[in-house]
C-alpha positions in Angstrom: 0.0 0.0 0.0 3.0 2.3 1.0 4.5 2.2 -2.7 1.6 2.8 -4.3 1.1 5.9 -2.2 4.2 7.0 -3.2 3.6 6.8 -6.8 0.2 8.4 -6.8 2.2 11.2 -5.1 5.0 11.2 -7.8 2.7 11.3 -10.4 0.8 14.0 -9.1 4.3 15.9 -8.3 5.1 15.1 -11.8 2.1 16.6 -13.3 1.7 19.5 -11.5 5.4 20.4 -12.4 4.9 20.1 -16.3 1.6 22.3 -15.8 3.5 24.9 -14.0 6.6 24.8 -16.3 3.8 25.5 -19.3 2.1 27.7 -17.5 5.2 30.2 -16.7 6.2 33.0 -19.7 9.0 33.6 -21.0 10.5 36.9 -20.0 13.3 39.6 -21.1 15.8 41.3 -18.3 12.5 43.9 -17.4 10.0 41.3 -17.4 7.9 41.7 -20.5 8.1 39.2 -22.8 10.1 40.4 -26.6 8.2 40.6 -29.8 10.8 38.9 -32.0 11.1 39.6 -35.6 11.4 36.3 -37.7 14.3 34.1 -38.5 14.5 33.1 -42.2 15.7 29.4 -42.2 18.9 28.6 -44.1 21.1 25.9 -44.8 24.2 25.3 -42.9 26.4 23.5 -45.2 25.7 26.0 -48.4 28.5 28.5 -48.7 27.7 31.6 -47.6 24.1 31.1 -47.4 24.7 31.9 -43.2 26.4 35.1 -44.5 23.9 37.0 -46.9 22.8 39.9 -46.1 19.6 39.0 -45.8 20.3 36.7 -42.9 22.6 39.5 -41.5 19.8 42.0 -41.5 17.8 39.6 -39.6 20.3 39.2 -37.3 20.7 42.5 -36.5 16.8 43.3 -35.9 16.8 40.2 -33.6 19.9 41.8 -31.3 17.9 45.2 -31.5 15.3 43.4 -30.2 16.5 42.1 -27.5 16.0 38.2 -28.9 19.4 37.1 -29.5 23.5 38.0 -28.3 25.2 39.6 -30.8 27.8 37.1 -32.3 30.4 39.3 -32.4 34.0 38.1 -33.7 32.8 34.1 -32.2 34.9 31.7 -34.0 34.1 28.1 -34.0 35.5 25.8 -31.4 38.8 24.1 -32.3 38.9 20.5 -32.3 
């Protein structure tokens, strides 16, 4: 009887969690939530598709926005 107490009360634990992690906004560094411009997708392996200026443009409105960190001079990892 004991371990199926203890389950009832995981699952209940469980569930109320997930609800409450749904439940809870996302939020800037003042509290309001960002309106974020879109993201064109592109892909990764064509040459300088990541580079265009339309995907820089985007970029920029997202870091104006408050959406994204600038990247700056980042440089991929060595390996």
């Amino acid at each position: 009887m004991t371990g199926r107490r203890s389950l009832v009360g995981l699952t209940c634990a469980l569930v109320l969690g997930a609800l409450l992690g749904l439940a809870a906004p996302g939020c800037g560094d003042n509290g309001q939530t960002p309106s974020c411009p879109p993201l064109s997708l592109y892909d990764i392996n064509a040459a300088g598709e990541a580079n265009s200026p339309k995907v820089a443009a985007e970029r920029a409105a997202a870091v104006d926005a408050g959406c994204m960190t600038d990247l700056g001079d980042a440089q991929p990892a060595a390996p």
